[in-house]
C-alpha positions as CSV (number, residue, x, y, z in Angstrom):
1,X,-67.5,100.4,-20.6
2,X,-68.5,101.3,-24.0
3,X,-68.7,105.0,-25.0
4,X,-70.6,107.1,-28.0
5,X,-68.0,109.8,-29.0
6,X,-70.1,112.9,-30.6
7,X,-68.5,114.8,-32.8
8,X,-71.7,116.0,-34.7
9,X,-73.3,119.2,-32.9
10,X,-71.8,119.9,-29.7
11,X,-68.8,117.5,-29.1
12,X,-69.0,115.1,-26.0
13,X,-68.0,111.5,-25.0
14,X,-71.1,109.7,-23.4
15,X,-70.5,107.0,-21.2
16,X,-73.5,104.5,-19.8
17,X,-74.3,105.2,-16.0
18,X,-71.3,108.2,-16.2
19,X,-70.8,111.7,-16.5
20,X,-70.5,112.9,-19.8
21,X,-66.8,113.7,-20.8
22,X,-65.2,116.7,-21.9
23,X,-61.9,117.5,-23.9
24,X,-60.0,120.9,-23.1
25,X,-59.1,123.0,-26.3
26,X,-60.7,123.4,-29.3
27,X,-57.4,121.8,-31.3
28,X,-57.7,118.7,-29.4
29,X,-61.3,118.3,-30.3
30,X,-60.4,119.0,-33.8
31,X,-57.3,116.4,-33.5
32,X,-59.9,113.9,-32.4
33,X,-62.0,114.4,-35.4
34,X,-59.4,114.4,-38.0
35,X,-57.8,110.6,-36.1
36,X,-61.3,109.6,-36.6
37,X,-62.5,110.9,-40.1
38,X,-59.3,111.1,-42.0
39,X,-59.5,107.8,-43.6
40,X,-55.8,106.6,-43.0
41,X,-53.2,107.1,-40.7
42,X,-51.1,111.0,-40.1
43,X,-47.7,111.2,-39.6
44,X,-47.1,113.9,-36.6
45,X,-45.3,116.2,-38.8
46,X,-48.4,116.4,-41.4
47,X,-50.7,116.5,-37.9
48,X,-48.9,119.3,-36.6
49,X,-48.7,121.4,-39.6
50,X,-52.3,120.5,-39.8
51,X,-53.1,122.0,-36.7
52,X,-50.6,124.0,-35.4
53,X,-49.0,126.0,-38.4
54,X,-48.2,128.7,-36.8
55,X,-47.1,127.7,-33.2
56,X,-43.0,128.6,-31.9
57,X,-43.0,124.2,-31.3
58,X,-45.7,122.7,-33.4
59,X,-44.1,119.5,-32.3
60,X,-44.3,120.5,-28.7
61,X,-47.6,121.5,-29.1
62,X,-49.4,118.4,-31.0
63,X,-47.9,116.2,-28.2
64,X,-49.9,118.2,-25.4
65,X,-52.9,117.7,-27.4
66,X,-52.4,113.9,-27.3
67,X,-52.1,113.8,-23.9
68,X,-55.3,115.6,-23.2
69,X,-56.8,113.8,-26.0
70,X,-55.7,110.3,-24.4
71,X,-56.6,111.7,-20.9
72,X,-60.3,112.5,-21.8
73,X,-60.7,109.0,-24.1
74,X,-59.3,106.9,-21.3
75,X,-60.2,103.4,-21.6
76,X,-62.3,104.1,-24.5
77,X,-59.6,104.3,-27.2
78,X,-56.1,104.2,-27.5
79,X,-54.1,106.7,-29.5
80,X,-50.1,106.6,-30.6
81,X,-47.5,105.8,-32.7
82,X,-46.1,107.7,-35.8
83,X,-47.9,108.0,-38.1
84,X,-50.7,108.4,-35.3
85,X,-53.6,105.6,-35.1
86,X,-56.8,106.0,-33.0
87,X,-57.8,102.2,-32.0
88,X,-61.8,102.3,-30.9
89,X,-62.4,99.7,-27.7
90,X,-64.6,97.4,-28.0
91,X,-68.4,98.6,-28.2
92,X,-67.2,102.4,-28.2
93,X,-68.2,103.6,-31.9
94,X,-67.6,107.8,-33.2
95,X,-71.2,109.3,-34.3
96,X,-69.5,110.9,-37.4
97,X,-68.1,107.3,-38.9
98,X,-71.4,106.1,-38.2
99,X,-73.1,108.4,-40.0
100,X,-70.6,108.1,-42.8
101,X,-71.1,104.8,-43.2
102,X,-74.8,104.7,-43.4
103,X,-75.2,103.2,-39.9
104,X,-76.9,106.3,-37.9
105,X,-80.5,105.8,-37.8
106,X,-82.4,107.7,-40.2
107,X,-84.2,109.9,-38.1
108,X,-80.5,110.9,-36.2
109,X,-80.8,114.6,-35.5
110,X,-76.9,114.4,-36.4
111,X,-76.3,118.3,-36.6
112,X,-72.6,119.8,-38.0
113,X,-69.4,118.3,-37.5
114,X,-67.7,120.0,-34.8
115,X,-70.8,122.9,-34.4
116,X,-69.8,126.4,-34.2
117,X,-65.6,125.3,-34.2
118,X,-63.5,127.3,-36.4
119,X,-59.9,127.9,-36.4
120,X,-58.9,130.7,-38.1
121,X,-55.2,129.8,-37.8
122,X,-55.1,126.5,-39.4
123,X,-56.7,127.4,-42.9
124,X,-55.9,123.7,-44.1
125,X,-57.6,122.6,-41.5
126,X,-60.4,124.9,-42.2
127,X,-60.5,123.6,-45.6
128,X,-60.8,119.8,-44.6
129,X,-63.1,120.6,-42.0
130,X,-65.7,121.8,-44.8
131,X,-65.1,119.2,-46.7
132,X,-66.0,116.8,-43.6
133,X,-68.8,118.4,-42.9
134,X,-69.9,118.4,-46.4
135,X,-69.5,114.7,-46.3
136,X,-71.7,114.4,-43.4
137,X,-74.8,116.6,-44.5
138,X,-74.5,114.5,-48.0
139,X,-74.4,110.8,-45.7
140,X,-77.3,112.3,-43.1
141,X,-79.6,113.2,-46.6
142,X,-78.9,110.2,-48.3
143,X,-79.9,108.0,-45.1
144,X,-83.4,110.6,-44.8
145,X,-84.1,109.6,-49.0
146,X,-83.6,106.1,-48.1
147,X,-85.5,106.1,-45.4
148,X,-88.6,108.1,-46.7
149,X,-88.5,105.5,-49.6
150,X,-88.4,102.8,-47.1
151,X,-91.9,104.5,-45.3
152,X,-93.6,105.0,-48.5
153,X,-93.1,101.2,-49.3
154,X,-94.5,100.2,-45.9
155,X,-97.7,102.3,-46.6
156,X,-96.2,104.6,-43.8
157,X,-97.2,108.2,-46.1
158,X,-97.4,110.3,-42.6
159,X,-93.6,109.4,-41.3
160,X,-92.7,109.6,-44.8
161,X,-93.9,113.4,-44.5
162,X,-91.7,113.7,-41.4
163,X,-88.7,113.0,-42.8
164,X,-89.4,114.5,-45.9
165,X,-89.4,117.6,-44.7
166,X,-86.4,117.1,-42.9
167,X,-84.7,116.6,-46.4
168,X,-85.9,119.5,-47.6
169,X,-84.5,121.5,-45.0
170,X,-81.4,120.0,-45.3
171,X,-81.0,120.9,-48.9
172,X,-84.1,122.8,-50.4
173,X,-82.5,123.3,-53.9
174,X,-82.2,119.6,-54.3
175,X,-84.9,118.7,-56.7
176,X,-85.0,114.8,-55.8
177,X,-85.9,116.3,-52.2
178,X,-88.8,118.3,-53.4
179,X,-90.6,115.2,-55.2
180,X,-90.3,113.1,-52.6
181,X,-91.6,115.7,-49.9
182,X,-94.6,116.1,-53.0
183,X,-95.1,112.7,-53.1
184,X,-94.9,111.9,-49.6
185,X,-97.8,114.4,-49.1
186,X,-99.9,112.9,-52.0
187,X,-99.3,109.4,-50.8
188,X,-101.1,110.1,-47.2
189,X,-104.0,111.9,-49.0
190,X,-103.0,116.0,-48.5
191,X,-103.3,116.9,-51.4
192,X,-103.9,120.7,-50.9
193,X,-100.3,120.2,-48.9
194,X,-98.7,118.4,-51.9
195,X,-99.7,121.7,-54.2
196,X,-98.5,124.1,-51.5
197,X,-95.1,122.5,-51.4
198,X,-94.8,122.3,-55.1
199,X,-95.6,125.8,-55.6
200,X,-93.2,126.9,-53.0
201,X,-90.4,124.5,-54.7
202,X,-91.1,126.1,-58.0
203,X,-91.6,130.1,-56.7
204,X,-88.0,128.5,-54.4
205,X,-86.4,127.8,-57.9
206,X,-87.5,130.7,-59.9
207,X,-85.6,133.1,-57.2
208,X,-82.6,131.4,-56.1
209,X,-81.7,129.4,-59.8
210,X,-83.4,131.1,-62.3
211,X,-84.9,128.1,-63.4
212,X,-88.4,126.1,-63.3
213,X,-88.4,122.6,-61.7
214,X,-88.4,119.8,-63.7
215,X,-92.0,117.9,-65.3
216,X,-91.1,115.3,-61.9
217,X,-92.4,117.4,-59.5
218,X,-95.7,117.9,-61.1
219,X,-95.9,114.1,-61.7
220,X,-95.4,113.6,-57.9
221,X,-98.1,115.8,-57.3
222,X,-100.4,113.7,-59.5
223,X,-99.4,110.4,-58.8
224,X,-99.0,109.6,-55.1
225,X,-95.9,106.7,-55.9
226,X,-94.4,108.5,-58.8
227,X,-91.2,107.7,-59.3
228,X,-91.3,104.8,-56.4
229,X,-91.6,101.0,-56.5
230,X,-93.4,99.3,-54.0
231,X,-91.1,96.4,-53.2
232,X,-92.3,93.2,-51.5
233,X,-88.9,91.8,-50.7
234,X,-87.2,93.4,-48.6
235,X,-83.8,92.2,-50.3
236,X,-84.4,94.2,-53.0
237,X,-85.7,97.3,-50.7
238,X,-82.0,96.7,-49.3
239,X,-79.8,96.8,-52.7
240,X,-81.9,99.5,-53.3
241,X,-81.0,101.6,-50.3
242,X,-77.4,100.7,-50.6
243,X,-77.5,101.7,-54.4
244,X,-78.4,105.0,-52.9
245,X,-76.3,105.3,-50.0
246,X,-73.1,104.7,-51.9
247,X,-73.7,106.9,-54.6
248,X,-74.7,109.8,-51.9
249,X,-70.9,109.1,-50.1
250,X,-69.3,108.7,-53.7
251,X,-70.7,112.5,-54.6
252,X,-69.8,113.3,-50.9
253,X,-65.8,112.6,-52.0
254,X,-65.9,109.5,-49.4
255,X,-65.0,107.4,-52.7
256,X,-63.8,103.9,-50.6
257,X,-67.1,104.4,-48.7
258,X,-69.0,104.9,-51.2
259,X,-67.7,101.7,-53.2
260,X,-68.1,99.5,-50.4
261,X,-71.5,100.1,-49.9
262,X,-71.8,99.8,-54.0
263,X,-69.8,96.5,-54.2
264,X,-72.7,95.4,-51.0
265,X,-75.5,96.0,-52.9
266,X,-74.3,94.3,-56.2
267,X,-73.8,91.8,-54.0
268,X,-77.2,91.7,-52.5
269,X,-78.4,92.6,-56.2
270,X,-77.0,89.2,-57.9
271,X,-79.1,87.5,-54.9
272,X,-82.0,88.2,-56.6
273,X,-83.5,87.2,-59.6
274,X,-84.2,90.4,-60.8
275,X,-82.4,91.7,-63.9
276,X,-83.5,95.7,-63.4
277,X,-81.8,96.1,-59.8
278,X,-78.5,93.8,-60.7
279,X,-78.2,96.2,-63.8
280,X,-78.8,99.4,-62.0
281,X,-76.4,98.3,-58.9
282,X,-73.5,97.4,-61.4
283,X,-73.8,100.6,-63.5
284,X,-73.3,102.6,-60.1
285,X,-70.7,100.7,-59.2
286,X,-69.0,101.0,-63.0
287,X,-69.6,104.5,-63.1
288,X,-68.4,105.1,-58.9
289,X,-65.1,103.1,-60.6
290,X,-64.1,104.5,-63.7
291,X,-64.6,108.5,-61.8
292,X,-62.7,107.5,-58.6
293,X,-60.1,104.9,-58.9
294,X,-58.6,104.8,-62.4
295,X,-60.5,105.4,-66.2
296,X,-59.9,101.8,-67.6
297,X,-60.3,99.8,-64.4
298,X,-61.2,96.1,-65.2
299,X,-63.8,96.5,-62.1
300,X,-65.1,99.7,-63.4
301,X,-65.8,98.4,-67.0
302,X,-66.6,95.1,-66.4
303,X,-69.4,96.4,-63.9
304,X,-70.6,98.7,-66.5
305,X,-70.6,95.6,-69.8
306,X,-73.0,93.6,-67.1
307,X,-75.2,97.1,-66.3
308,X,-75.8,97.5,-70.2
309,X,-76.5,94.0,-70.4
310,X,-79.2,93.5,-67.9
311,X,-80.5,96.9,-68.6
312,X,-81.3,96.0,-71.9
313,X,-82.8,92.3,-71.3
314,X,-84.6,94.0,-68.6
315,X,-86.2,96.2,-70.5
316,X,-84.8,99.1,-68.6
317,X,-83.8,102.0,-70.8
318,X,-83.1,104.3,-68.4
319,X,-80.1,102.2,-66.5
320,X,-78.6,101.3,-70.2
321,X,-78.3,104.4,-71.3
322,X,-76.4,105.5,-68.2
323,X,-73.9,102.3,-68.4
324,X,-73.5,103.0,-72.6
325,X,-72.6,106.4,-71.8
326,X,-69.9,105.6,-68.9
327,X,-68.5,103.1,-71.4
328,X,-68.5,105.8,-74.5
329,X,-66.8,108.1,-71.3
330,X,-64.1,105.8,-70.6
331,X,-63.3,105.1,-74.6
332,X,-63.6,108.7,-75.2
333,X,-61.1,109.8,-72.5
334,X,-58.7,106.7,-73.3
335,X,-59.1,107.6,-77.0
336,X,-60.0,104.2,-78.1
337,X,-63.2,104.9,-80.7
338,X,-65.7,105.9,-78.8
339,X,-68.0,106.7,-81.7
340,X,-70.3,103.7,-81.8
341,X,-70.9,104.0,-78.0
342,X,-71.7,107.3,-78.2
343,X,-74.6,106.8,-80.8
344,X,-76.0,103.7,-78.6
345,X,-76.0,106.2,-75.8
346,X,-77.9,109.0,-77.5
347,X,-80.1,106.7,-79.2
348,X,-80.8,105.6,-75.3
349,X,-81.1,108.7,-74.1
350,X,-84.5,109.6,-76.1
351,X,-86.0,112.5,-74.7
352,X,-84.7,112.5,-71.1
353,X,-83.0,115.5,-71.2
354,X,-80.6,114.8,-68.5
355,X,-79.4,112.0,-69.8
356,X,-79.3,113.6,-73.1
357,X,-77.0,116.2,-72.1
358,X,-74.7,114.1,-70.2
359,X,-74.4,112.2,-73.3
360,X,-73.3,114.9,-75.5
361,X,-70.8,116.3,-73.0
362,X,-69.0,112.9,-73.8
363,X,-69.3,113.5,-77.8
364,X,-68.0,117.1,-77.1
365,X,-65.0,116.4,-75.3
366,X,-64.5,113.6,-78.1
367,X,-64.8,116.4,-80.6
368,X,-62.5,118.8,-79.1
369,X,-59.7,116.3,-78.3
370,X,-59.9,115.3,-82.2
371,X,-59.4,119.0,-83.0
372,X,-62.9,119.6,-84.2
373,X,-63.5,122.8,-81.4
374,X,-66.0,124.4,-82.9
375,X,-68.2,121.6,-83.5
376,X,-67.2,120.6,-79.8
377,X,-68.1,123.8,-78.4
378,X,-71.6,123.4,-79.9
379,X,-72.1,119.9,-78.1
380,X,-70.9,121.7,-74.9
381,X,-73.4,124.3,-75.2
382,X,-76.4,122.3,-76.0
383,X,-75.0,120.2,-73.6
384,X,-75.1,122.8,-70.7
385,X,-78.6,124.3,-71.8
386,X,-80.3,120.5,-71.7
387,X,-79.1,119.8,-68.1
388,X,-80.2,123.6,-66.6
389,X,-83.6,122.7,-68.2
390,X,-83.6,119.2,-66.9
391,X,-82.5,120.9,-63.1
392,X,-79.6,119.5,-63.5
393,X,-76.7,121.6,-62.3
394,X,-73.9,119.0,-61.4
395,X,-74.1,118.0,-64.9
396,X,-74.2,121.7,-66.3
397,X,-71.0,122.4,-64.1
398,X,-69.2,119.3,-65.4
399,X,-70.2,120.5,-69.2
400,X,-68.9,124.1,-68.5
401,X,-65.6,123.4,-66.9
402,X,-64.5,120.9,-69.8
403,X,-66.1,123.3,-72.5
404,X,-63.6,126.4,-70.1
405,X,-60.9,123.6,-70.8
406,X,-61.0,124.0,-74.4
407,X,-61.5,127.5,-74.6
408,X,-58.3,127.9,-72.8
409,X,-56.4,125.1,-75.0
410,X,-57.7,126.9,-78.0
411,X,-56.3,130.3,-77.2
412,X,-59.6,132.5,-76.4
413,X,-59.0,132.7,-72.1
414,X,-61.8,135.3,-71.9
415,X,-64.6,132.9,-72.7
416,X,-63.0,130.6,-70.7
417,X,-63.3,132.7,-67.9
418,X,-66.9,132.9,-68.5
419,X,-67.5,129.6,-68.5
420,X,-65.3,128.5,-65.1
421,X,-66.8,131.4,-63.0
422,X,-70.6,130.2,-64.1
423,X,-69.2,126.4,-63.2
424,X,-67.5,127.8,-59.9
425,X,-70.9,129.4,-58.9
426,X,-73.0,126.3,-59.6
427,X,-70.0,124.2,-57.5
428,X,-70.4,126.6,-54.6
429,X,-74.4,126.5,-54.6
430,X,-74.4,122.6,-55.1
431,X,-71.5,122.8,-52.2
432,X,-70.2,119.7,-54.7
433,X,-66.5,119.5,-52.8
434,X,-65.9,115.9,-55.0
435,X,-65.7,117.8,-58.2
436,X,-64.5,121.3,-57.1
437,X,-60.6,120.2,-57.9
438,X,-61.6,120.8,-61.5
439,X,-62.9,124.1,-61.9
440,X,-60.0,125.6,-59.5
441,X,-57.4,123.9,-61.4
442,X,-58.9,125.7,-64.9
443,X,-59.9,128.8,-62.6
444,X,-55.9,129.1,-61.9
445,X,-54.7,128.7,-64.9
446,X,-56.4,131.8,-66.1
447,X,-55.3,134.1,-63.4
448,X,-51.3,132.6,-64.1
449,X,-51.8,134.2,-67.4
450,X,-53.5,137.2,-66.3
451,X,-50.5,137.4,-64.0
452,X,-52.2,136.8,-60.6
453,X,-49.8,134.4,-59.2
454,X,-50.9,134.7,-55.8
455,X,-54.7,134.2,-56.5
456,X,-53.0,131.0,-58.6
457,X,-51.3,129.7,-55.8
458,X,-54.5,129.8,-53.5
459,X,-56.7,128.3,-55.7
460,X,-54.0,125.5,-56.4
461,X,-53.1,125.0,-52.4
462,X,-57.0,124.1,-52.0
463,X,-57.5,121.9,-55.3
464,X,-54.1,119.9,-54.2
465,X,-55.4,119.5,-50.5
466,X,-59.0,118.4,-52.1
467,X,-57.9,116.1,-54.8
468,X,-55.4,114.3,-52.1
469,X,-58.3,113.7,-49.3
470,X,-60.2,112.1,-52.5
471,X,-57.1,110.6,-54.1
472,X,-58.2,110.9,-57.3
473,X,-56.0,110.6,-60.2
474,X,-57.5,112.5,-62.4
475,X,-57.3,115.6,-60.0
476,X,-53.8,115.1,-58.3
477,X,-52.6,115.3,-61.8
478,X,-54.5,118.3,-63.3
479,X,-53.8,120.1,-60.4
480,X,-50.1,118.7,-59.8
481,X,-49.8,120.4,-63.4
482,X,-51.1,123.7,-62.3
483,X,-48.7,123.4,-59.1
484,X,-45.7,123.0,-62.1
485,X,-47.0,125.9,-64.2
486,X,-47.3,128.0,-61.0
487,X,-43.4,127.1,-60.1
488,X,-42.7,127.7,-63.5
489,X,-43.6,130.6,-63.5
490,X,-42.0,131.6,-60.4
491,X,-38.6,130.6,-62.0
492,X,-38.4,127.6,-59.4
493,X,-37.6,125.6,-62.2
494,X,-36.6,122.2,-60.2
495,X,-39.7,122.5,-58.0
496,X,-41.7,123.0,-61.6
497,X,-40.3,119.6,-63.4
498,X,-41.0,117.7,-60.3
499,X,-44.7,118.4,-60.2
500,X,-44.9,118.2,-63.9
501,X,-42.9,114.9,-63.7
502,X,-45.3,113.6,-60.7
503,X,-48.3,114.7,-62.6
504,X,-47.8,112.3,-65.8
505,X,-48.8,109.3,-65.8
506,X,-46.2,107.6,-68.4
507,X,-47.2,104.1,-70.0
508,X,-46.4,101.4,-68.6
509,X,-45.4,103.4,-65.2
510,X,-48.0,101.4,-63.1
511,X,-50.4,104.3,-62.7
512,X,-53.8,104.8,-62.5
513,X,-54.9,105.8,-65.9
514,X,-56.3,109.3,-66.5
515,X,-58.1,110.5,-69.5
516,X,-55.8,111.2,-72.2
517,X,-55.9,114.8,-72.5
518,X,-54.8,115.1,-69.5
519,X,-51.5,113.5,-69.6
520,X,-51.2,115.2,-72.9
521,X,-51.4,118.5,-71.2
522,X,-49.0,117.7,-69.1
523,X,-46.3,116.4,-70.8
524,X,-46.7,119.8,-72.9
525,X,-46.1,122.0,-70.3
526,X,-43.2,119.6,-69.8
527,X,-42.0,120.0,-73.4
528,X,-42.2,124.1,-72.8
529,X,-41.0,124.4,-69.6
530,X,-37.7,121.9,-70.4
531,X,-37.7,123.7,-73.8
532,X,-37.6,126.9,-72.4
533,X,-34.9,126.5,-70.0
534,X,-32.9,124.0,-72.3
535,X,-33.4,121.4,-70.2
536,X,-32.2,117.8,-70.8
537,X,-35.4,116.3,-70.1
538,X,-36.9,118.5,-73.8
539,X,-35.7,115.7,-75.8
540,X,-37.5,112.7,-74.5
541,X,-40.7,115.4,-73.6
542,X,-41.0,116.1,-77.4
543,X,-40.7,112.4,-78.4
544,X,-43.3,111.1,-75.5
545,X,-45.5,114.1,-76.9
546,X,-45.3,113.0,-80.6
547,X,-45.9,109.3,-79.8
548,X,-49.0,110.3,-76.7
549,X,-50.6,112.6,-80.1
550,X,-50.5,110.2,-82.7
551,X,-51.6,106.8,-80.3
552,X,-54.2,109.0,-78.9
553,X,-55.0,110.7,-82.5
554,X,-54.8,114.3,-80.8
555,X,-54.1,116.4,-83.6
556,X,-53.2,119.8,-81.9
557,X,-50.8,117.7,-79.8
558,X,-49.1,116.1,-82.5
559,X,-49.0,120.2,-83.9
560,X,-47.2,121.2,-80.9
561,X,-44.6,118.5,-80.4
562,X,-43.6,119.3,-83.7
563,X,-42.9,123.0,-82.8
564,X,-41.0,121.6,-79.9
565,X,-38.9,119.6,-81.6
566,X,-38.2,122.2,-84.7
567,X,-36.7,124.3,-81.1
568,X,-34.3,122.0,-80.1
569,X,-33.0,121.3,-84.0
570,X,-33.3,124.9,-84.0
571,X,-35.6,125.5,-87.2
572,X,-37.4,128.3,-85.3
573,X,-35.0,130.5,-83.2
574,X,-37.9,131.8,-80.7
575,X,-38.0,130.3,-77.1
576,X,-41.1,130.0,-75.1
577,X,-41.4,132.1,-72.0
578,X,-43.3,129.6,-69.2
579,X,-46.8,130.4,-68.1
């Protein structure tokens, strides 16, 4: 007999023509969620140090909690093995995965993951637990937009209203909620409600960011379809809604989600014979790519050639100038020329501010990596002060965490503080787990120098846990760096080279690649640390250093291998000390 397990709200297992089910202990509930959710398969070990860190067996004590979880699933799943698997029967599906993968009906009144559990003796856990529910609250608004869109383009204003509403509550500092609540309201003819709500969105902003909404909310109020297409083929309402949906799970951290749902609706796109949705489809794929899976991925770049492509013939400038700028991203950070695309992407950018200061976040990191700081730290500025008057915060927080990266490269860790906390803040508020990796990595750096270990080693523990559950490249190895500095500095020396070691991506090693900087910083630390402790490793460190700064024309580098290797042939008799 098929079963609905509900982990959203308060947990149960709902059987037809049965009494509800119920599993004893909080742990096995939270077992449950984390066979469910976690994406692929736990060993026992990692599952009991998940879950019971701190029990006198933690072996003992995970295998009690699969036999009470197998007892309460019964027939309805089976769950076993090492590393443990959780095999659904046939018909029986979790609320949580369905949400996650866009399935749950829009109107679902899903409520949190695991409602009201906490388990203050498993901190990990508490950690992926937030970063769950996060997940879910992103998957649960993205399925509301789609669906108020969806109303709107059936002449349905008054449900559209409904479920507008909902949105807003869900997230009320979300601007793109806000204009479709306005517009919703002016579509079914209210429009003393459609002023109410955008003076309460703009009195909402001015108090909790400082900031007015942007011109799109009083354009929603004026024009009842602003910003909407009324689309009379339901095909294209579908790549549409997918477009949306996988982009939502992509920002959520649910990357493989997100780019299956994103490879669907190119597919459903290239169906049609309509240039505007195939280009915008392939630049979210393309740009979903390039973020998540590797910087140079054929998929990834390809997807975003075709976006520019048939954005242009299309007409539509809006979708090219996001695609140029992902390509300009992905030859800046691979240190190929990016200069041309980047001019192309301004050009494309006109006066959209948002798109605007994406764009010159690219040209600054460009310009810092190339040694020019000062004229990067300009872009980075103008950069972060377009986005927070476009209301764009996930793009301000992006701008100030790489301009904190090259304070802190540069030597001047007090404005790099600056700039981290303000990008830590926005993180927090935007509750933006995909990204948060990042800032912590930076944020720990700082308080190694400022000889906070401890507050290091927290920071790093929860940027290594994130960036693992997203398996992104880019993150394991910025914060598998910080892990080796933080060893380092410990004077675990071993434990420091393997991190560092596991953290580069070395050419031709068959890894994803990462944005050059990044392996540059590593292998610099790697240089310092083997320097330092006159390690063997120092010799091939400085000559991977020299031949990473010139390839990748990074001047500073190129500056500091050279001070390496004047160490080992002893033409400067200091030695380094290891942050």
């Amino acid at each position: 007999m098929a079963a609905i397990i509900q982990l959203l709200g308060r947990p149960g297992i709902h059987r037809p023509f049965a009494e509800g089910g119920r599993l004893r202990g909080r742990k096995t509930w939270s077992l449950l969620a984390v066979l469910a959710l976690r994406g692929h398969p736990a060993t026992r070990r990692a599952l009991a140090g998940l879950l019971f860190p701190a029990a006198d067996d933690p072996a003992a004590a995970l295998r009690w909690a699969l036999s009470e979880l197998r007892r309460g699933l019964g027939d309805d799943a089976v769950v076993g093995g090492d590393p443990v698997t959780l095999a659904l029967s046939p018909g029986t599906v979790v609320d949580a995965q369905l949400m996650l993968s866009g399935q749950a009906p829009a109107d679902f009144d899903a409520g949190e993951l695991l409602a009201g559990l906490v388990l203050p003796d498993c901190p990990e856990f508490e950690l992926w637990l937030s970063q769950q529910r996060e997940r879910v609250s992103l998957a649960a608004q993205a399925a509301l937009r789609s669906a108020v869109t969806a109303e709107l383009g059936a002449r349905r204003p008054a449900e559209a209203v409904r479920l507008a509403r909902r949105l807003v509550q869900l997230a009320p500092l979300t601007e793109r909620h806000q204009v479709l609540l306005v517009s919703s309201l002016a579509a079914a003819g209210d429009r003393a409600g459609a002023r109410a709500a955008a003076d309460a969105c703009t009195r909402l902003f001015e108090r909790e960011l400082g900031v007015r909404p942007s011109p799109r909310l009083a354009q929603a109020e004026r024009a009842p379809a602003a910003g909407l297409t009324l689309l009379p083929d339901g095909r294209r309402l579908k790549a549409r809604l997918e477009i949306e949906a996988g982009k939502a799970m992509a920002a959520a951290g649910a990357a493989a989600d997100g780019l299956e749902r994103l490879r669907s609706a190119v597919r459903l796109a290239d169906e049609l014979d309509d240039q505007m949705i195939r280009g915008e489809a392939n630049a979210a794929l393309g740009t979903t790519v390039v973020h998540t899976v590797a910087l140079t991925a054929p998929e990834g770049v390809a997807a975003l050639l075709r976006a520019r492509d048939l954005a242009r013939t299309a007409g539509d400038r809006a979708t090219a100038a996001s695609a140029g700028r992902e390509l300009a991203f992905v030859a800046t950070g691979a240190r190929r020329g990016a200069g041309a695309l980047l001019r192309q992407a301004r050009e494309l950018a006109g006066g959209d501010d948002a798109k605007l200061a994406a764009t010159l976040g690219v040209e600054a990191i460009a310009l810092v990596d190339s040694g020019r700081h000062e004229a990067g730290v300009r872009r980075f500025r103008r950069a972060i002060d377009l986005a927070e008057q476009a209301g764009e915060p996930r793009k301000a927080a992006l701008s100030l965490t790489n301009l904190a990266r090259a304070h802190l490269t540069a030597g001047d860790p007090g404005a790099a503080r600056v700039c981290v906390d303000r990008a830590l803040t926005l993180v927090a508020e935007q509750r933006w787990t995909a990204f948060l990796p990042f800032p912590q990595a930076v944020s720990a750096e700082l308080d190694l120098l400022e000889g906070r270990a401890d507050s290091a080693g927290e920071l790093l523990a929860c940027a290594w846990t994130a960036a693992v559950e997203l398996a992104d490249p880019c993150w394991l190895a910025i914060t598998g760096r910080g892990l080796g500095l933080l060893a380092a500095r410990q004077g675990d020396v071993t434990a420091a080279m393997q991190w560092l070691d596991s953290a580069y991506h070395q050419t031709g090693a068959g890894l994803p690649q990462v944005c050059r900087w990044i392996d540059a910083a590593t292998i610099d630390t790697i240089c310092e640390v083997a320097t330092a402790y006159g390690l063997p490793r120092a010799a091939a460190g400085v000559a991977e250093l020299e031949a990473l700064a010139v390839r990748a024309r990074m001047p500073r580098y190129a500056a500091r291998a050279r001070y390496f290797g004047d160490l080992l042939t002893g033409k400067d008799g200091r030695v380094t000390v290891p942050v």
